[in-house]
PDB file of N, CA, C and O in Angstrom:
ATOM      1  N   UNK A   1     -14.687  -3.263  -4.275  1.00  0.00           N
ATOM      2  CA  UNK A   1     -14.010  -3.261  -2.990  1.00  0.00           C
ATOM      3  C   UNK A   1     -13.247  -4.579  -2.869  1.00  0.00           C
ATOM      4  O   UNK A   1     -13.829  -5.580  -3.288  1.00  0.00           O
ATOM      5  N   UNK A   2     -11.956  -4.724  -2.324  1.00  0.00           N
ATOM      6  CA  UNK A   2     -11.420  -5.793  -2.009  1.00  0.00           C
ATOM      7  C   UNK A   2     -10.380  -5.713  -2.441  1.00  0.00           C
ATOM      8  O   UNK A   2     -10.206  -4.630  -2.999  1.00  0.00           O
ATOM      9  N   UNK A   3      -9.289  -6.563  -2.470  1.00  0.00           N
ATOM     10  CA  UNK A   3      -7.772  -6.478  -3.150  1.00  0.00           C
ATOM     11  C   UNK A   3      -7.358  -7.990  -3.962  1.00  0.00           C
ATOM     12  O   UNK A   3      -6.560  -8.818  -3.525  1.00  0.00           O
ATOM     13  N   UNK A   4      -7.955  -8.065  -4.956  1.00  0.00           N
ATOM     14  CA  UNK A   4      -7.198  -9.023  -6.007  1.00  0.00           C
ATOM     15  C   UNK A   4      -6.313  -9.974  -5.438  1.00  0.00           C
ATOM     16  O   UNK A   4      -6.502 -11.161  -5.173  1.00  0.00           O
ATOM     17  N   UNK A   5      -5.250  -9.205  -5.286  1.00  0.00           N
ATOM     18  CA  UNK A   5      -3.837  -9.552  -4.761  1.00  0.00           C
ATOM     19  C   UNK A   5      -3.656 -10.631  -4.015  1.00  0.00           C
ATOM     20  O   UNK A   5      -2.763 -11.478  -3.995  1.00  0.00           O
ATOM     21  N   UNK A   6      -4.994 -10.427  -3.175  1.00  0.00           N
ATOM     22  CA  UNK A   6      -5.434 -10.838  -1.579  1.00  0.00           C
ATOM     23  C   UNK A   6      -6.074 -12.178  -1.506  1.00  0.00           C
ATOM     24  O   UNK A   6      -6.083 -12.931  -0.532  1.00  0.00           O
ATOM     25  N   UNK A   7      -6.834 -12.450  -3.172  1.00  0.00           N
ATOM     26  CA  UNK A   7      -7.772 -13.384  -3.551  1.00  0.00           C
ATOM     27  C   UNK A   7      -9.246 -12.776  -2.898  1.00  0.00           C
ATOM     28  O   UNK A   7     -10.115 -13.533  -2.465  1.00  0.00           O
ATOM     29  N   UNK A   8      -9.336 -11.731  -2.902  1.00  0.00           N
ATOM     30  CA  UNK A   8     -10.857 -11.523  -2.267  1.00  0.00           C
ATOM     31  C   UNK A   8     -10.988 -10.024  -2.966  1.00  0.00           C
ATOM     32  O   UNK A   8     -10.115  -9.167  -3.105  1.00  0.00           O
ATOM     33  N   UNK A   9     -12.652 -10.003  -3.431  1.00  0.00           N
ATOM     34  CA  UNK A   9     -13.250  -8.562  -3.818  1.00  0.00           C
ATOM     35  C   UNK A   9     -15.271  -9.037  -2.919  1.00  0.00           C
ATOM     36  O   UNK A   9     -16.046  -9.984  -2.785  1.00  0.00           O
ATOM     37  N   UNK A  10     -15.146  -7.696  -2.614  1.00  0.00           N
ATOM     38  CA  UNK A  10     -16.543  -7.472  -2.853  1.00  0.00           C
ATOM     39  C   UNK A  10     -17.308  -7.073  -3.416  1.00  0.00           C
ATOM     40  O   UNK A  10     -17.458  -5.866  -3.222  1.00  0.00           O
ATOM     41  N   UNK A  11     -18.252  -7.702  -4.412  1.00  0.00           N
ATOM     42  CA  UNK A  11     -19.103  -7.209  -5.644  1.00  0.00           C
ATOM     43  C   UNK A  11     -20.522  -6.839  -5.253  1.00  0.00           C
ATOM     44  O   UNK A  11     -21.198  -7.605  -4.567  1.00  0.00           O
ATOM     45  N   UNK A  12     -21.047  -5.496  -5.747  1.00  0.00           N
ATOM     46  CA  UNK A  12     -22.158  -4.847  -5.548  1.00  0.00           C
ATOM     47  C   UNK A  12     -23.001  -4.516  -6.638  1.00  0.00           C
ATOM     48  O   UNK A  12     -22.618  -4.147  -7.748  1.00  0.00           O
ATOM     49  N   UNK A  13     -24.429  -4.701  -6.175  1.00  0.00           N
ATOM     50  CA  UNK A  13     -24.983  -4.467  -7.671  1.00  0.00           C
ATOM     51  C   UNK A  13     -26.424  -3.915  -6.800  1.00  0.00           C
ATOM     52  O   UNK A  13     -27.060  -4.724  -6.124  1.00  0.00           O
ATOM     53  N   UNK A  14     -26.834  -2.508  -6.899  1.00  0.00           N
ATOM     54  CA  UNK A  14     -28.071  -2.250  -5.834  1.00  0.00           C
ATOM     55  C   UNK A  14     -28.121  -2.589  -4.852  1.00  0.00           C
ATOM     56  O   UNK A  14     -27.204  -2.000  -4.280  1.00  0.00           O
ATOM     57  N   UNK A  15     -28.636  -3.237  -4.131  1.00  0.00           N
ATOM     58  CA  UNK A  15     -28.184  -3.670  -2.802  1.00  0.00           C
ATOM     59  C   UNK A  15     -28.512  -4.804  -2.483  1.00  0.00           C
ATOM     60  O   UNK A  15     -29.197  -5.190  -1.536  1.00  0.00           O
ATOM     61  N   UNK A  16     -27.920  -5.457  -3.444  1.00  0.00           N
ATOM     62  CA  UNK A  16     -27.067  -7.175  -3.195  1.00  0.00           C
ATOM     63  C   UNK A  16     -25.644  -6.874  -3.338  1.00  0.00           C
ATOM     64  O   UNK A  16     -25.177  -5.972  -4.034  1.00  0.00           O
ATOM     65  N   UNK A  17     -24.871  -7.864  -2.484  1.00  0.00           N
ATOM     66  CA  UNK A  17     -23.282  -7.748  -2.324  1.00  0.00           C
ATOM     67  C   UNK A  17     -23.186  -8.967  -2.372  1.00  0.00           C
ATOM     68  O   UNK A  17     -24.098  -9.682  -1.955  1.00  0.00           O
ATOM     69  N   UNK A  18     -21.879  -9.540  -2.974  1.00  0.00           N
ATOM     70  CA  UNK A  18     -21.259 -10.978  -2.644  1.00  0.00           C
ATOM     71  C   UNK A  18     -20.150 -10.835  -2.400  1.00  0.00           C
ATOM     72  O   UNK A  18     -19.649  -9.787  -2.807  1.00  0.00           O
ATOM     73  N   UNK A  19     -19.338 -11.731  -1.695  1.00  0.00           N
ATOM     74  CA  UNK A  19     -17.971 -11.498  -1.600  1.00  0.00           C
ATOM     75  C   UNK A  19     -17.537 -12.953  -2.174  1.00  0.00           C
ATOM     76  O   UNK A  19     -18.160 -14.015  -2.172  1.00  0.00           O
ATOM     77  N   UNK A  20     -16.479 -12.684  -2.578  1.00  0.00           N
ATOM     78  CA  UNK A  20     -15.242 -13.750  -3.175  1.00  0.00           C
ATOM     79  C   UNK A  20     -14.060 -13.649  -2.526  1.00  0.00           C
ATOM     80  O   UNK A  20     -13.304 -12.678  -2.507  1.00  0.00           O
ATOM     81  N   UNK A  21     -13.904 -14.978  -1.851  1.00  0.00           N
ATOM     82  CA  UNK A  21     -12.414 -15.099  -0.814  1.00  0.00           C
ATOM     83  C   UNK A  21     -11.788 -16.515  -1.197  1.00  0.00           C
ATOM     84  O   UNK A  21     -12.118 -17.520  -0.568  1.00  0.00           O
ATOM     85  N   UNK A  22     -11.098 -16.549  -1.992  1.00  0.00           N
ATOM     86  CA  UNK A  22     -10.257 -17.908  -2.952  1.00  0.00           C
ATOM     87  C   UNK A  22      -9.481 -17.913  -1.964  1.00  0.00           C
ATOM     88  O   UNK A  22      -8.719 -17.004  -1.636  1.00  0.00           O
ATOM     89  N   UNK A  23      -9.749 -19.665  -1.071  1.00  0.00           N
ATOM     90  CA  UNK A  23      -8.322 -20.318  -0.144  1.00  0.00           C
ATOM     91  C   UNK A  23      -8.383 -19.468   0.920  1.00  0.00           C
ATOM     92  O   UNK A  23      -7.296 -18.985   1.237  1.00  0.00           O
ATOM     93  N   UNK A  24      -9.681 -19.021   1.808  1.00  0.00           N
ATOM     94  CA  UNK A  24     -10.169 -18.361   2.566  1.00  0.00           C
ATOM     95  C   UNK A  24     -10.676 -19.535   3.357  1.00  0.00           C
ATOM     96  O   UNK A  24     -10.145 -19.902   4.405  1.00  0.00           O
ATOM     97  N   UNK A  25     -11.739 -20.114   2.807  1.00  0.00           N
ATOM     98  CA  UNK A  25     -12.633 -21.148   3.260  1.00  0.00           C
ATOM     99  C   UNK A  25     -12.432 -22.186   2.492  1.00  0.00           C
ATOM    100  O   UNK A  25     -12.234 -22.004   1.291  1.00  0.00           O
ATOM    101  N   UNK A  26     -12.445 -23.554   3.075  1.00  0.00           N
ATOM    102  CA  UNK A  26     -12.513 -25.264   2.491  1.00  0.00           C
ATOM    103  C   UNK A  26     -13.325 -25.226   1.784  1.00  0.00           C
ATOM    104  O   UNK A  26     -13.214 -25.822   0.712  1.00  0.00           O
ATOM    105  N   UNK A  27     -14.585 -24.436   2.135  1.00  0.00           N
ATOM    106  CA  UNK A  27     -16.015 -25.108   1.221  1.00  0.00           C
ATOM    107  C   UNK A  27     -16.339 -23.718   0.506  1.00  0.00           C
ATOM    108  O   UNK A  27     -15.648 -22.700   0.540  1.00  0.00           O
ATOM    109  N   UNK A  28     -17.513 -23.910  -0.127  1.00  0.00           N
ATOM    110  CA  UNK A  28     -18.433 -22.563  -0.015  1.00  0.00           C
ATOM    111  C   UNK A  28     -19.379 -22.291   1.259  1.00  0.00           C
ATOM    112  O   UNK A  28     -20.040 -23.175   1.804  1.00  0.00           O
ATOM    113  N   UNK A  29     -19.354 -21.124   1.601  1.00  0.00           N
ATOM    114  CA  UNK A  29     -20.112 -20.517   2.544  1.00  0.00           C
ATOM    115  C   UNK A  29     -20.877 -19.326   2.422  1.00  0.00           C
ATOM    116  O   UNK A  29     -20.641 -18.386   1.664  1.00  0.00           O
ATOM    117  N   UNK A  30     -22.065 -19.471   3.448  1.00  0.00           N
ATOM    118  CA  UNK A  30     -23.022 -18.203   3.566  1.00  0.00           C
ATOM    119  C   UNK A  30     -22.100 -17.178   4.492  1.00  0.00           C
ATOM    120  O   UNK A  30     -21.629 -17.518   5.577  1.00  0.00           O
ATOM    121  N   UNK A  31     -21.984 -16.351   4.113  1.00  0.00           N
ATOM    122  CA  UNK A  31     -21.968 -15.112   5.116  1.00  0.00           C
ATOM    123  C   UNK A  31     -23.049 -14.518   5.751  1.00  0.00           C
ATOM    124  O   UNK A  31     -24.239 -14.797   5.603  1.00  0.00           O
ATOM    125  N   UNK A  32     -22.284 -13.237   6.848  1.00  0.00           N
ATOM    126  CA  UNK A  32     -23.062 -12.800   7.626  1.00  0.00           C
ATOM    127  C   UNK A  32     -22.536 -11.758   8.215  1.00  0.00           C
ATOM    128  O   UNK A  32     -21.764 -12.248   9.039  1.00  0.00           O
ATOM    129  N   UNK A  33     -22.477 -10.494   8.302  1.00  0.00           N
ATOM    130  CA  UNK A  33     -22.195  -9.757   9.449  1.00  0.00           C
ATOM    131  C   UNK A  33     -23.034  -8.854  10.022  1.00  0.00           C
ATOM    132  O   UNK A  33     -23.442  -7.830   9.475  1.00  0.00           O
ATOM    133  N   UNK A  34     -23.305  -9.242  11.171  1.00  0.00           N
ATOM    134  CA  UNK A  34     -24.349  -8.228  11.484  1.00  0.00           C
ATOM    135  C   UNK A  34     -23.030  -7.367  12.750  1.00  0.00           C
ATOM    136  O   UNK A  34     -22.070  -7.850  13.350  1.00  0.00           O
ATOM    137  N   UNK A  35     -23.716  -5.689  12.712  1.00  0.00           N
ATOM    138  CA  UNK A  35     -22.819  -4.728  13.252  1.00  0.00           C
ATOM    139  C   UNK A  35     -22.150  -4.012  11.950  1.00  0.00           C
ATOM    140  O   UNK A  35     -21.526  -2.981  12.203  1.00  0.00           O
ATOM    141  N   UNK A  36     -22.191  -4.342  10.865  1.00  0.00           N
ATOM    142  CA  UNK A  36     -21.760  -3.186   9.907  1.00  0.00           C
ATOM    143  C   UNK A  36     -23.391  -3.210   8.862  1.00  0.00           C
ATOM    144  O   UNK A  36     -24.320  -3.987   8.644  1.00  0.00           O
ATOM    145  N   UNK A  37     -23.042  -2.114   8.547  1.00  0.00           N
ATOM    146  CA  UNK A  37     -24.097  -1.460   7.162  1.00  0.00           C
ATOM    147  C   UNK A  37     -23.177  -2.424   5.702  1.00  0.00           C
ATOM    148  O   UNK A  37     -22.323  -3.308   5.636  1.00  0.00           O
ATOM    149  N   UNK A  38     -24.035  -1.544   4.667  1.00  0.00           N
ATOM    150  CA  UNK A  38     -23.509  -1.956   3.638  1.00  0.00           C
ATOM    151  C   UNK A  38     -21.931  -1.348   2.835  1.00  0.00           C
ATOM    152  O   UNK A  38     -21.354  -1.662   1.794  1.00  0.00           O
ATOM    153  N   UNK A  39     -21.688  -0.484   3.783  1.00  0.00           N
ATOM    154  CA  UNK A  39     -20.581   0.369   3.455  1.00  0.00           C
ATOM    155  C   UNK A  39     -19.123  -0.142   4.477  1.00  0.00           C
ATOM    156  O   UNK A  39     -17.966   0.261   4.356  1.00  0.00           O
ATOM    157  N   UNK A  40     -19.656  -1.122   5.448  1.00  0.00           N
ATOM    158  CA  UNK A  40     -18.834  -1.774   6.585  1.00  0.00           C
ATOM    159  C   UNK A  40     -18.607  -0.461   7.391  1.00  0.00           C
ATOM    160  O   UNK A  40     -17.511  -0.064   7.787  1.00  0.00           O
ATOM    161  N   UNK A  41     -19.868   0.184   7.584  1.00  0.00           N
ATOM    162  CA  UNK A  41     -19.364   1.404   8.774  1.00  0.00           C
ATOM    163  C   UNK A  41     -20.439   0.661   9.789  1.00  0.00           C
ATOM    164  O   UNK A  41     -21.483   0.211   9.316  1.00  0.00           O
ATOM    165  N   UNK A  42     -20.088   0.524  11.482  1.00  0.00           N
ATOM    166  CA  UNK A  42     -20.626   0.091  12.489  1.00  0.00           C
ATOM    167  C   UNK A  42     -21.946   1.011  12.613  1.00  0.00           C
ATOM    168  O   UNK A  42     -21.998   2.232  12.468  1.00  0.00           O
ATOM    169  N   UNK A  43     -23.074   0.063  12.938  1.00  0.00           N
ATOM    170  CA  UNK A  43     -23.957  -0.182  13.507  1.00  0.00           C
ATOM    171  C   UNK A  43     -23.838   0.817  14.699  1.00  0.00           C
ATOM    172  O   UNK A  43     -22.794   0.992  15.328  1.00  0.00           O
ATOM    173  N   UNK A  44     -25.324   1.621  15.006  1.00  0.00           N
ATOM    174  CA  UNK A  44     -25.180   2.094  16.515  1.00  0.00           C
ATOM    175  C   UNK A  44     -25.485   0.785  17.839  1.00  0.00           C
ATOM    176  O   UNK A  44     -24.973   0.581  18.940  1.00  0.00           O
ATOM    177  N   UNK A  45     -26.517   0.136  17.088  1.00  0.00           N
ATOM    178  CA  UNK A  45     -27.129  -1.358  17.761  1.00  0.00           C
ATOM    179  C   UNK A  45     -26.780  -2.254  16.395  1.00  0.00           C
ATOM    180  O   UNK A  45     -26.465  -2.196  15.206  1.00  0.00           O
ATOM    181  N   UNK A  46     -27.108  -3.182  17.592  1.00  0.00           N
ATOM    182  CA  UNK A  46     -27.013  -4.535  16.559  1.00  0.00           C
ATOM    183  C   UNK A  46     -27.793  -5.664  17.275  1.00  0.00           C
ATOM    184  O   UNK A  46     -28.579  -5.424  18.192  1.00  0.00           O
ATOM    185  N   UNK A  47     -27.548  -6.845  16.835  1.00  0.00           N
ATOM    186  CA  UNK A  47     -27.612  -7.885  17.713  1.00  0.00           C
ATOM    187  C   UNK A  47     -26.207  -8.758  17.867  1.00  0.00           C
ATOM    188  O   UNK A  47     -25.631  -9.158  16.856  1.00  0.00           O
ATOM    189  N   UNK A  48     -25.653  -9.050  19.305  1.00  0.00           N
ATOM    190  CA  UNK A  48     -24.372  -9.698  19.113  1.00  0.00           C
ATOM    191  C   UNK A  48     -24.508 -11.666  18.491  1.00  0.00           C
ATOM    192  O   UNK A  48     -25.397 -12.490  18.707  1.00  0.00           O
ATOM    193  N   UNK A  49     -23.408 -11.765  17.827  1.00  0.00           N
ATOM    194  CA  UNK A  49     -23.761 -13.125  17.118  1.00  0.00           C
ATOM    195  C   UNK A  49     -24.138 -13.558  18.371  1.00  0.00           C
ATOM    196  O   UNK A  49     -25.282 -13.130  18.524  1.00  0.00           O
ATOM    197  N   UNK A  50     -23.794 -14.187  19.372  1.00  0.00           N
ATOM    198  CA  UNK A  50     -23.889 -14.566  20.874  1.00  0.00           C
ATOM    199  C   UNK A  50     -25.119 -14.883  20.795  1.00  0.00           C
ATOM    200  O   UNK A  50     -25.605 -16.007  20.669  1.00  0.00           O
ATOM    201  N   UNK A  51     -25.824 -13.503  20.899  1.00  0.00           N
ATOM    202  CA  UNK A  51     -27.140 -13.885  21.257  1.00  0.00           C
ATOM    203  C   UNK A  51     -28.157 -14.397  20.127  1.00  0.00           C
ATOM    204  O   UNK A  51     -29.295 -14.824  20.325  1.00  0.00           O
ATOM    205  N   UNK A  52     -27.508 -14.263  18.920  1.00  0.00           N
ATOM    206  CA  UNK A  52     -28.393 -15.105  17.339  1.00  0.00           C
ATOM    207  C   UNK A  52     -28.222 -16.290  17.544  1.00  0.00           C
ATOM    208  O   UNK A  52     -28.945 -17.213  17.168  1.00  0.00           O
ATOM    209  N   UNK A  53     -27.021 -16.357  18.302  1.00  0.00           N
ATOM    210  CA  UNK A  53     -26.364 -17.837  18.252  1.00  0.00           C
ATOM    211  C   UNK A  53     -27.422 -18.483  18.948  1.00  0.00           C
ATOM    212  O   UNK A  53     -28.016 -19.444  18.459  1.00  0.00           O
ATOM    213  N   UNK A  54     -27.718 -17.950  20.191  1.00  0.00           N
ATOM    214  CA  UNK A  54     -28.565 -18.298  21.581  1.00  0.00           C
ATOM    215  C   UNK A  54     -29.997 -18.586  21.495  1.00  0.00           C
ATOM    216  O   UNK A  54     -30.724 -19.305  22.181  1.00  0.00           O
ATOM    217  N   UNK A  55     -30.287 -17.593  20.139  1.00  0.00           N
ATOM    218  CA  UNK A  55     -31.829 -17.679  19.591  1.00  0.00           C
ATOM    219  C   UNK A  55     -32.369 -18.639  18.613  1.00  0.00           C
ATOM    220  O   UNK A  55     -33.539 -18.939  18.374  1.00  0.00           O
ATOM    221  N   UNK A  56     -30.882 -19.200  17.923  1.00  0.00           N
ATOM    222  CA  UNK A  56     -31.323 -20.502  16.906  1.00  0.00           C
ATOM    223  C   UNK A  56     -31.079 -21.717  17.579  1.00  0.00           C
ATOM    224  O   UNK A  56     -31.395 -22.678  16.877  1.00  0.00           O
ATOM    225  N   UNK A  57     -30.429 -22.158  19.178  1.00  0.00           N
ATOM    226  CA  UNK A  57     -30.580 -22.942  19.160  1.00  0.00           C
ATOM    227  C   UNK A  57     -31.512 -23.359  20.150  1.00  0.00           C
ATOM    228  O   UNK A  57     -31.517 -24.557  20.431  1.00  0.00           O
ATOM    229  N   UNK A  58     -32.292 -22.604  20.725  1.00  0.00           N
ATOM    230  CA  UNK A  58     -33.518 -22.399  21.315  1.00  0.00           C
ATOM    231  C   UNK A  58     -34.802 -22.701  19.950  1.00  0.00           C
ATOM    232  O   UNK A  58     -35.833 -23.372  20.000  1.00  0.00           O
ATOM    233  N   UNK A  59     -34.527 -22.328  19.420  1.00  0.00           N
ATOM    234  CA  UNK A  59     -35.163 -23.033  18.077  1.00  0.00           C
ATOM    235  C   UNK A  59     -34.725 -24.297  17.416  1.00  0.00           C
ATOM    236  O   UNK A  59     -35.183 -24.618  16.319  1.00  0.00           O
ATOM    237  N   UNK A  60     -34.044 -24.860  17.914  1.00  0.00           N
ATOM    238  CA  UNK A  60     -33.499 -26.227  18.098  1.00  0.00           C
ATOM    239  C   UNK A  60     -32.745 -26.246  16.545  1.00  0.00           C
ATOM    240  O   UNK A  60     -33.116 -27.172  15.824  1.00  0.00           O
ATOM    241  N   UNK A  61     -31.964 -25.529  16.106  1.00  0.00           N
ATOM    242  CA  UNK A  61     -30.868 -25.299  15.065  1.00  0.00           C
ATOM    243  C   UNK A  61     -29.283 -25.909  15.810  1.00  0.00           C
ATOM    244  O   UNK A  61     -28.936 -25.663  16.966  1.00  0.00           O
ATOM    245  N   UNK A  62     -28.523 -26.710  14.840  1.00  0.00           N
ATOM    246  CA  UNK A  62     -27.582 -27.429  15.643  1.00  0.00           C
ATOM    247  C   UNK A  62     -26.515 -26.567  14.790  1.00  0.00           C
ATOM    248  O   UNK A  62     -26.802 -26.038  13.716  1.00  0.00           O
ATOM    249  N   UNK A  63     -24.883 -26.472  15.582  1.00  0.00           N
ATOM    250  CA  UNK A  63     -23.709 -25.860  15.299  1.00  0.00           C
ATOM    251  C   UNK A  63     -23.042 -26.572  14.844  1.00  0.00           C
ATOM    252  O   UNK A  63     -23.342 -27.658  15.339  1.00  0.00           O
ATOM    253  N   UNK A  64     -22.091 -26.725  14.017  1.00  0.00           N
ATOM    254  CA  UNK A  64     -20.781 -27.491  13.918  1.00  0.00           C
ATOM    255  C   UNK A  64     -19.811 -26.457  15.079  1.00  0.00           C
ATOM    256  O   UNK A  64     -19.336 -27.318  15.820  1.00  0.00           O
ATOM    257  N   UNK A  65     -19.482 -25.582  15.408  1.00  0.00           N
ATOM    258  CA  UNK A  65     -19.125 -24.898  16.302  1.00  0.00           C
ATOM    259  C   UNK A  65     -20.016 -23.844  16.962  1.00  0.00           C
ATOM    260  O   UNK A  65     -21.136 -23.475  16.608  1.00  0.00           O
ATOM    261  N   UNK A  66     -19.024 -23.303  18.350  1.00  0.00           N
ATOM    262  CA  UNK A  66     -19.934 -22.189  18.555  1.00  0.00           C
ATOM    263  C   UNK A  66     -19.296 -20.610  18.247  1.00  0.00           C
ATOM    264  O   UNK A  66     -18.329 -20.493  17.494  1.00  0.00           O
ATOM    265  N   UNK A  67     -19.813 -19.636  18.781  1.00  0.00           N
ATOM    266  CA  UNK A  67     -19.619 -18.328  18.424  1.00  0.00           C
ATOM    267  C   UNK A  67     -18.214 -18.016  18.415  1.00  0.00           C
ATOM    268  O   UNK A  67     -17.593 -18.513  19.355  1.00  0.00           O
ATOM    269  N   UNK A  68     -17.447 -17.218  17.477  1.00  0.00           N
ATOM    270  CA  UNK A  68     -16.414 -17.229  17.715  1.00  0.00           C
ATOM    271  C   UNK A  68     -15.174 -17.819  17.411  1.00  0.00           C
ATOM    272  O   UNK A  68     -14.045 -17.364  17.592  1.00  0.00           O
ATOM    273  N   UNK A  69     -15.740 -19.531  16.635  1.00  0.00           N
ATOM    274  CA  UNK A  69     -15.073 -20.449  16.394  1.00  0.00           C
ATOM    275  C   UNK A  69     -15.047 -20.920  14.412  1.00  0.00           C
ATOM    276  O   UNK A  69     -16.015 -21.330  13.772  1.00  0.00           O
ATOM    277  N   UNK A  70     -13.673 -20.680  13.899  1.00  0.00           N
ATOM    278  CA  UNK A  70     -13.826 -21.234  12.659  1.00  0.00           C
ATOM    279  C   UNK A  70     -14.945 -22.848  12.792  1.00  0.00           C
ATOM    280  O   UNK A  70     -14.762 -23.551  13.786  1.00  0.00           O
ATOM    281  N   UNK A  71     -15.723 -23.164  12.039  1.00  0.00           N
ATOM    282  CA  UNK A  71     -16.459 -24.190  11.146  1.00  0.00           C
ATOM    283  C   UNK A  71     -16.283 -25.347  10.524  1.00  0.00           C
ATOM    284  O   UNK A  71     -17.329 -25.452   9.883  1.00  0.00           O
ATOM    285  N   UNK A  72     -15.849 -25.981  10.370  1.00  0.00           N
ATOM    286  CA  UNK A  72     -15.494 -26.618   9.131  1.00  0.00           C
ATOM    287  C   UNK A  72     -15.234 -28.354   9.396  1.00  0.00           C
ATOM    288  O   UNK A  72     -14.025 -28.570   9.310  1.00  0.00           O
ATOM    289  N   UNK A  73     -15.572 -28.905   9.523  1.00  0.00           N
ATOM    290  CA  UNK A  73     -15.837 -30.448   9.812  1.00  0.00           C
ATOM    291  C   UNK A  73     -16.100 -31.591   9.222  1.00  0.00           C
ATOM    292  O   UNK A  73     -15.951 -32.694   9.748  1.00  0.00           O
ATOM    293  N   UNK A  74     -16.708 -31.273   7.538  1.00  0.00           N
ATOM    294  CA  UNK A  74     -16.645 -31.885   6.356  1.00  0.00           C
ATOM    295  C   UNK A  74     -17.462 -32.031   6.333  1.00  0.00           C
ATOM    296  O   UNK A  74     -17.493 -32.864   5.427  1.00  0.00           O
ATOM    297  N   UNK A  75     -19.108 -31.819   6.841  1.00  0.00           N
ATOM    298  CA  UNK A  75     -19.812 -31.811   6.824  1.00  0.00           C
ATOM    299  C   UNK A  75     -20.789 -31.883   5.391  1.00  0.00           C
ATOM    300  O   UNK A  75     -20.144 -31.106   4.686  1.00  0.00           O
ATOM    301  N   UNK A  76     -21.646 -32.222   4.755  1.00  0.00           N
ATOM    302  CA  UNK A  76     -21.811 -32.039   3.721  1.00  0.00           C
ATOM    303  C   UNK A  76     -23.010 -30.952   3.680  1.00  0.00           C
ATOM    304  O   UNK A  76     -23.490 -30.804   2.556  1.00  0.00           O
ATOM    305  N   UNK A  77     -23.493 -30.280   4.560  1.00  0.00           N
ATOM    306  CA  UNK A  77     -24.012 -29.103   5.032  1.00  0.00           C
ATOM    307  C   UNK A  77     -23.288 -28.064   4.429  1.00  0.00           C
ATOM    308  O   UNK A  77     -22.069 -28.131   4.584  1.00  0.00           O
ATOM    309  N   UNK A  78     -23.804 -26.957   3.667  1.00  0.00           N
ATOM    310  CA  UNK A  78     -23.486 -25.557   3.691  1.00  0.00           C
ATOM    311  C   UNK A  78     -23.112 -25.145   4.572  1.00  0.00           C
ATOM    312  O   UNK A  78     -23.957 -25.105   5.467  1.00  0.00           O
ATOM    313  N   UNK A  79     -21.645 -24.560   4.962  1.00  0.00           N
ATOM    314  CA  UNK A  79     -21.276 -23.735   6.479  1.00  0.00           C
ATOM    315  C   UNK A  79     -22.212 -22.752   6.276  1.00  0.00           C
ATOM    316  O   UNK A  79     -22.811 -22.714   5.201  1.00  0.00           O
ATOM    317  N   UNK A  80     -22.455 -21.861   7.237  1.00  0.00           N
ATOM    318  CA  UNK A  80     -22.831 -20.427   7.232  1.00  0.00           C
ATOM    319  C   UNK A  80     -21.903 -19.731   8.437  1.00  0.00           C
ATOM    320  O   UNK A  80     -21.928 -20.087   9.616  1.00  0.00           O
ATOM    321  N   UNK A  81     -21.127 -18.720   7.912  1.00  0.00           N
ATOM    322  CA  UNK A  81     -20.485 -18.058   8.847  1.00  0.00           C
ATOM    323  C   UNK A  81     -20.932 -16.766   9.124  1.00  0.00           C
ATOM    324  O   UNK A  81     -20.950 -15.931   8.220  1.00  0.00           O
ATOM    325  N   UNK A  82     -21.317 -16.477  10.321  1.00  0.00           N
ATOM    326  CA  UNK A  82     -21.445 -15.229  10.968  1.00  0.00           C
ATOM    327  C   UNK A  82     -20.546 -14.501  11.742  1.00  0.00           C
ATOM    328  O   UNK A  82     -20.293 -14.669  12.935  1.00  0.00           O
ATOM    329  N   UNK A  83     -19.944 -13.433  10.743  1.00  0.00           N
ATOM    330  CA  UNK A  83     -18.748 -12.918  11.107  1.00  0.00           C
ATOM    331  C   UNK A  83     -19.061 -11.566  11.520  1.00  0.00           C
ATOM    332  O   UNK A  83     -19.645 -10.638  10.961  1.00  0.00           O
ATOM    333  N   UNK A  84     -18.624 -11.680  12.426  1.00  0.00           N
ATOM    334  CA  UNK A  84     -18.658 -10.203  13.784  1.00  0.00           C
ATOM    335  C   UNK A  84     -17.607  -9.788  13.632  1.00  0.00           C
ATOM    336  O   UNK A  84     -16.583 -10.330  14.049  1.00  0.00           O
ATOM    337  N   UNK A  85     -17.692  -8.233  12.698  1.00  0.00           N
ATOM    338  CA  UNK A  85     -16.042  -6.993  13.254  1.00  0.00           C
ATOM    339  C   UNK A  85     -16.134  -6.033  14.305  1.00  0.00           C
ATOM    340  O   UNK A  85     -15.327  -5.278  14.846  1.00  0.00           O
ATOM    341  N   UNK A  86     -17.313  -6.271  14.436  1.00  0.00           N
ATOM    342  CA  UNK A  86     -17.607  -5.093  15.482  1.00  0.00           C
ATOM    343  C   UNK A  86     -18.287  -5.622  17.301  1.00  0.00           C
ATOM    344  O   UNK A  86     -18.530  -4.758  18.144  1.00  0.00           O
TER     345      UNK A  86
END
């Protein structure tokens, strides 16, 4: 899945997936989407990032941004992006 062309594929092997997005992102990053399956068809429920967002930092987890907002600050931290299509 994905388009070359584009600099991005998604690779599957059982049910692990990775994606590759060259000049997408500054760094390397974790992904995330919660609201799609493994096929990117929507979720009947989910949880909205919003409220994951709301639940890690009640667990005292700190942001470089918040929901909604590209990341990236130079941080020498792994980003992790949680990307919501749905």
């Amino acid at each position: 899945m994905g388009d070359i062309s584009q600099n991005w594929l998604i690779l599957r092997n059982g049910g692990h997936e990775i994606g590759l997005f060259q000049g997408l992102f500054e760094r390397n990053s974790l992904t995330f989407n919660p609201g799609w399956d493994s096929d990117a068809q929507k979720f009947d429920t989910f949880t909205d990032v919003r409220e994951l967002e709301r639940q890690l930092k009640v667990q005292g987890k700190e942001f470089m941004s918040g929901a909604g907002k590209f990341c990236g600050n130079g941080s020498r931290r792994r980003p992790i992006l949680v990307d919501q299509h749905v």
